[in-house]
N, C-alpha and C positions, 0 to 999 in steps of 0.2 A: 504494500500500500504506500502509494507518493507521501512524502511530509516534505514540507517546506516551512525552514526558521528563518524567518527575518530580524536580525539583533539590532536592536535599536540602542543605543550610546549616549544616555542623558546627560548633558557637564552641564553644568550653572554655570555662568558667564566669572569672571574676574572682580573683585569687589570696586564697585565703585567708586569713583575718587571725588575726595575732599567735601562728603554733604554729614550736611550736623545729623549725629544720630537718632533715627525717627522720622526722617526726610519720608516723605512718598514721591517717589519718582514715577513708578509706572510705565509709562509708554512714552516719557520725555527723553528724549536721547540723549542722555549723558554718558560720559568718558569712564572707562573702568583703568584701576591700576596695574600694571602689568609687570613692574619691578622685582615682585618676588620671585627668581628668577626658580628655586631652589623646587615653590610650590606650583609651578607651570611644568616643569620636569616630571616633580611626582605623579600630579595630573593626568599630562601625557604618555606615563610608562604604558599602560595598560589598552590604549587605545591601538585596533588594528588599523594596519599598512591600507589594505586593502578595502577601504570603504567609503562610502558615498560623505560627503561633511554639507550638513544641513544648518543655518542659524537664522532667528529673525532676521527684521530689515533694520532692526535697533543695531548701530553701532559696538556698541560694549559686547553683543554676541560672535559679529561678524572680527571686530580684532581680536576676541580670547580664540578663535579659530584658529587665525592667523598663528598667533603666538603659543599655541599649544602644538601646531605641525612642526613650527623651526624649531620648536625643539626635540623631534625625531628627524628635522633633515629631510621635511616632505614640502613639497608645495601642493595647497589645493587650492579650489576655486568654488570654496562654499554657494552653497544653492540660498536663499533667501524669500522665508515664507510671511507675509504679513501676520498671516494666522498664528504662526506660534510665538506673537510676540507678548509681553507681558500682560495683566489686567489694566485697563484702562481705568484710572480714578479721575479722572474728569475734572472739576474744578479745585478736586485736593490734592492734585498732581504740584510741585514744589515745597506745599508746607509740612509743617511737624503734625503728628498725633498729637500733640502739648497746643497746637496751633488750633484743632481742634474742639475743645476741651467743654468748651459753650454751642458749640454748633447742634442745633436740633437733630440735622440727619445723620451726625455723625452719632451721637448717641444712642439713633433706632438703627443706626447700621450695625451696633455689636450684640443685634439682638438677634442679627440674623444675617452673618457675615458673607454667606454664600449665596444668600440668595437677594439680597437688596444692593441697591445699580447707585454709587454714588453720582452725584450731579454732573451731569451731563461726562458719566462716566459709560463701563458696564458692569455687570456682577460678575460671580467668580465663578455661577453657572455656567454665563453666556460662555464665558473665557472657552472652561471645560469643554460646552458642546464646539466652538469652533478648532480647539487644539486634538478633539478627537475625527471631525471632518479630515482635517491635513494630516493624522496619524495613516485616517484609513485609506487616504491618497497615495501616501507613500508605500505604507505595507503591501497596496494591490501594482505600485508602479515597480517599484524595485523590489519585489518579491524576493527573498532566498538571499541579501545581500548585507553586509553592516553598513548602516547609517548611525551618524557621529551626527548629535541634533544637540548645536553649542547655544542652550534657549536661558531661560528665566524662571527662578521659583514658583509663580503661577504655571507656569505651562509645565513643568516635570510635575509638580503634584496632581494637574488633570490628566498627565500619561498616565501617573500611576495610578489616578483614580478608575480609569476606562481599564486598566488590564488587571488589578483587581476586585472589579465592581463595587469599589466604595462609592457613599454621595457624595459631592465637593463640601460637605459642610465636614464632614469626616476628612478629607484629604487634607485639608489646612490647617489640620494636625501635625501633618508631616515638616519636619527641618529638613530643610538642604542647605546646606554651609556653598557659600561661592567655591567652583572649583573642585565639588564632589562630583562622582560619578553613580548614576544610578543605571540599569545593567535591566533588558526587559526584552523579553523575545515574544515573536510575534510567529504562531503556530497554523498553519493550514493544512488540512489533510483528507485525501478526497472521502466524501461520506461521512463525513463530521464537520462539527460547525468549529470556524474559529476558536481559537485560545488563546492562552497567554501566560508565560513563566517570568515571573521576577526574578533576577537572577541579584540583587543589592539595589538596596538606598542606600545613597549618601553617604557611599562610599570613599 
């Protein structure tokens, strides 16, 4: 009987440089640091030669791609999906949590983090169903292949939400440290329905 594993390669992008901590960034394009030379090596040990390198159209995804290949000595030419870039916070995109603190909808938003849509943001639903759209884009395009997907803590915890069927109010549970790797293979085999093995979070 055919089986075909498509390994999907989670990194969280490089930490972002210089924002006071509790910033919401979001979907704002800012710069990640890439100095630690030491922690871009470890990173990359683990990453195979041989595979497709996926990242948002966010900056910070597309240079930790970069900087994770030259250090095995590879050049690639990352693919760049709108969809898997991070949750959109909408008008709390720059300020603090602390910035917060009096805001009406930030208050009914920790009442129900997954599923209510900051101002003229979107929730961490919508996020999920579009980061699972572009999962099962690629699982059916590059079938049987490793994809290296250098995305953002919203988008790894709705991968992992879709390949262990948790809800997103459960998934952001999950930590991912910048620069972890989480490890998730994607299972098709004729006469059964899809699956899916976790193989590490945050790594």
């Amino acid at each position: 009987m055919s089986v075909c594993i498509t390994k999907f390669w989670w990194v969280r992008h490089a930490p972002v440089k210089s924002l006071a901590e509790g910033r919401i960034y979001g979907q704002r394009d800012v710069g990640c640091n890439l100095r630690d030379v030491d922690s871009l090596i470890k990173a990359a040990a683990p990453l195979p030669q041989d595979a497709l390198w996926v990242t948002s159209s966010l900056s910070r995804t597309k240079k930790t791609a970069h900087a994770l290949a030259e250090q095995k000595g590879w050049k690639v030419k990352p693919l760049a999906y709108k969809d898997l870039m991070e949750q959109n916070f909408g008008l709390w995109q720059s300020k603090t949590w602390d910035d917060l603190d009096d805001d009406a909808d930030a208050k009914a938003f920790w009442d129900d983090p997954a599923g209510l849509c900051p101002p003229d943001g979107e929730s961490f639903e919508s996020l999920c169903k579009r980061v699972e759209k572009c999962i099962n884009h690629l699982a059916r395009k590059y079938a049987g292949q490793n994809i290296i997907c250098v995305t953002h803590a919203g988008t790894i915890r709705a991968a992992l939400a879709q390949a262990l069927g948790m809800s997103p109010t459960a998934a952001l549970r999950l930590q991912l440290d910048t620069l972890s790797l989480s490890k998730i293979d994607h299972i098709t085999q004729e006469g059964r329905a899809d699956s899916w093995t976790v193989k590490g979070v945050n790594i």
